[in-house]
N, C-alpha and C positions, 0 to 999 in steps of 0.2 A: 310839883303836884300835877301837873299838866302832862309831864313825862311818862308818871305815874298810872294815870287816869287813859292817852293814847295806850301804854303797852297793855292795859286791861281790854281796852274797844279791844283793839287790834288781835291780843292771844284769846280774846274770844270768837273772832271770826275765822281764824285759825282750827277751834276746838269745835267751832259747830258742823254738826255732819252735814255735808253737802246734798242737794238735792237729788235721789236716784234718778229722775230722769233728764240730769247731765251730767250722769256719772258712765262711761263706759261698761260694758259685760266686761267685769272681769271673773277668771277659774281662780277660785279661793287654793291658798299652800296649801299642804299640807300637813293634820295637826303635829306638833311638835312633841317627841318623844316625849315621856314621864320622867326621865334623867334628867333632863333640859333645866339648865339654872332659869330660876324666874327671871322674868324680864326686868331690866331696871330701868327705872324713869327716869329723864332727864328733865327738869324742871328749865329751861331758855332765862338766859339774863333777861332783861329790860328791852336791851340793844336787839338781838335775836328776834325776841315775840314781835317787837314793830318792823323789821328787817320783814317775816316773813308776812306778819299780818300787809304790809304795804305793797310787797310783791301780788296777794290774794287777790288783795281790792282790785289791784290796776287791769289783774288777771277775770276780775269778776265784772267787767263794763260791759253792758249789752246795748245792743240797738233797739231802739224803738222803732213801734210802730210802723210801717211806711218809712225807715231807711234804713242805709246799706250803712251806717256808719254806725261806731259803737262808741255811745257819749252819756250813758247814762247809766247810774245805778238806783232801777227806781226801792222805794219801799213797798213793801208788798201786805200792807195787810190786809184784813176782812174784807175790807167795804172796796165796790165795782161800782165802776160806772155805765152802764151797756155792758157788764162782764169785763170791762177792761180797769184795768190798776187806774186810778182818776188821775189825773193830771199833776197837780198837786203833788199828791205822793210821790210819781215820777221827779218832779225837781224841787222838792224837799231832800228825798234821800239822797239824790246825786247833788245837793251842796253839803247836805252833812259829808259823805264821803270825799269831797272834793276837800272841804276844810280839816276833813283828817288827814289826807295826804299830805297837805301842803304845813299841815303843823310838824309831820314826821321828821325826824331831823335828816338831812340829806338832799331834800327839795332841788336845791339849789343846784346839783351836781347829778341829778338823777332825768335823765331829757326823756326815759319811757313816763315817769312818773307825770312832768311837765306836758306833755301830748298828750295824757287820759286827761290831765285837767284841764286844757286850752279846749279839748272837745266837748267837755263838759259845760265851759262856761258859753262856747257856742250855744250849746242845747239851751240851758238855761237863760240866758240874751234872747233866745228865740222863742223862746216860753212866754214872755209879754205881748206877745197878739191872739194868746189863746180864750176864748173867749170865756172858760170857766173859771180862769184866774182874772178877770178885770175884778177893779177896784167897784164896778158897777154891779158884780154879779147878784143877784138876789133870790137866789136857789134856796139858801139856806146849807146847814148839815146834818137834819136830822136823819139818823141809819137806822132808828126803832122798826120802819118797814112799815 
């Protein structure tokens, strides 16, 4: 079930369209004759969709804020803090991702995979001095505005 449920994360991170403003100008082919057999899908095993989905992720780490190092995959939704992705969501999403790669089968033998997530667990170990994540904060979260 687990196996299952990674190759779905995973062929969906694969299938979702990447952001145009870190996609390169590219000159579109051009279109393909009306002779032309339709294209035929190829549906990816199991093995495959996590193969590529794993390769994405490790491929999709960004740096934060104020450094040069790329250790994080935050979550990006709605709600800003100063305009910025809140902290939180920052090493939220980069343990959900980290805990996906390390579920993918291969871990062990994959040392690109092992170095996004030893940078990962930095960022996050370093995440407990931030002052919006103590145990003390009393901000609250209401986003109504």
């Amino acid at each position: 079930m687990l196996t299952a449920s990674l190759a779905a994360l995973l062929l969906v991170v694969t299938v979702v369209p990447p952001d145009p403003s870190r996609t390169p100008d590219v000159t579109p082919a051009a279109a393909p004759e009306k002779s032309a057999a339709p294209a035929k899908v190829v549906i990816p095993t199991d093995q495959d969709a996590i193969a590529q989905g794993v390769a994405k992720l490790v491929a999709m780490q960004e740096q934060g804020p104020g450094t040069e190092v790329a250790s994080e995959w935050p979550y990006e939704g709605v709600y800003r803090v100063g305009g910025k992705i809140p902290f939180g969501y920052r090493v939220g999403g980069t343990a959900i991702v980290s805990m996906a790669l390390m579920a993918a089968p291969g871990f062990a033998k994959d040392s690109s995979r092992q170095a996004a997530v030893t940078r990962a667990i930095d960022f996050v170990a370093a995440a407990r001095s931030e002052s919006l994540l103590s145990p003390k904060y009393d901000g609250g979260y209401d986003v109504r505005g």
